[in-house]
C-alpha positions, 0 to 999 in steps of 0.5 A: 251146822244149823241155824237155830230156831228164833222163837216166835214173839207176842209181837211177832203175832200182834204183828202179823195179825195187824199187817193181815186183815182178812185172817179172821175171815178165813178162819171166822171160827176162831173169833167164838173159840178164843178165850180171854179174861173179862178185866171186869170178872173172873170168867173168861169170854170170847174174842168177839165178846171182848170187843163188844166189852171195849166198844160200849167203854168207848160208847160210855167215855164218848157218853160222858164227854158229850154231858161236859159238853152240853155242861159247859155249853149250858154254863156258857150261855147262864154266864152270857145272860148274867153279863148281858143282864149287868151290862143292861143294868149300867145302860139304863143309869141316867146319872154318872154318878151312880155307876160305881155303885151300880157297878158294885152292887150289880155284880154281887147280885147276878155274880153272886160275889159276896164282896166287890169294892171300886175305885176310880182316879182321873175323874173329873173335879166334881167327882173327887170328894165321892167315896169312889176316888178316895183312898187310892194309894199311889202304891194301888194305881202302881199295881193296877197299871201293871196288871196284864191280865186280872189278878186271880188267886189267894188274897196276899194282904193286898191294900185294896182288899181293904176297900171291901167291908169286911177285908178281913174275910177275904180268902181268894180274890180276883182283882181287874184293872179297869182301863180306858179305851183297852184293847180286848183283854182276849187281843191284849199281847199278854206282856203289855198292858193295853189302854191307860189304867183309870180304876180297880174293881176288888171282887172277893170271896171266903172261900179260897177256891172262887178266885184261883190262879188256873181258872180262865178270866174271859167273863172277868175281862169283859166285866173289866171292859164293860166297866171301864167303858161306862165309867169313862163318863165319870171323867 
């Protein structure tokens, strides 16, 4: 009895092509003959046009990707200078007093942050009675302390939103524990927080996608660093 004939298979085809390499040298006349449908018309184009066809594809996606790079490459370094531009703005104060202020005020203008508010406790005893130490609910340094990372997201009637002039125009906000002697929030263990907490800074914007939970928090922390550095003169 004889064994039936197993059909051949597209895999069987795709496989055999894969697995020998030099078919199409030894039958070159193939590659112009062979007719396919162009996924971008209707007419039908050679083998070897094809291919040209996927690698300028692939040239373009390596095109675009190149431009998010250089993108991302340009944003880093605009965020780099507007940090190193705040820090030097914080440097040259001569009076501790003024920090919080500075701090405040610095940030609005090279961040563009329509809102920032700061609060500071364990300061020294001539620093109680200024704005900055006042209205600093037990709550608030309870939250502040638990504060792993800076807090990005929707603004969830946070007390201290209502630090800001205008809280009720607060949609998202991104709130940074200030902390002495902190371990660099990109080495912090991201489940203990690092340094004792010794203020709060409120950055607050009306559009609710400035602040939002998936975005990354590397500038924000070495704000938060910057900050509470220059602060320590206050206690």
């Amino acid at each position: 009895m004889n064994n039936p004939i197993t059909p051949i298979t597209e895999d069987d085809i795709a496989n055999f092509l894969v697995n020998t390499p030099d078919f199409f040298d030894r039958h070159a006349q193939l590659l112009s003959t062979v007719r396919i449908v162009n996924p971008h018309g209707q007419r039908a184009v050679s083998l070897q046009e094809r291919q040209a066809d996927m690698l300028r594809e692939k040239i373009r996606a390596l095109e675009q990707r190149m431009m998010e790079m250089i993108r991302n490459g340009s944003d880093n370094a605009v965020l780099a200078d507007r940090l190193h531009r705040w820090a030097q703005s914080l440097l040259i104060l001569q009076q501790p007093a003024d920090l919080p202020a500075a701090i405040v005020t610095e940030i609005q203008h090279h961040f563009m942050v329509p809102q920032v508010a700061l609060r500071v406790w364990k300061v020294a005893d001539k620093f109680h009675k200024k704005a900055f130490a006042q209205n600093i609910s037990e709550d608030v340094k309870s939250f502040a302390n638990g504060l792993t990372l800076p807090y990005c997201g929707s603004n969830n009637d946070f007390e201290a939103v209502q630090w800001l002039a205008h809280p009720h125009e607060a949609k998202s906000v991104a709130m940074l524990p200030l902390r002495n002697n902190a371990t660099p929030w990109t080495d912090a263990d991201d489940s203990t927080p690092a340094g004792d907490c010794m203020g709060l800074l409120v950055l607050a914007s009306p559009d609710p996608q400035r602040f939002h939970p998936s975005m990354g928090t590397d500038v924000l922390g070495r704000i938060a660093e910057l900050a509470a550095a220059a602060l320590t003169r206050l206690q």
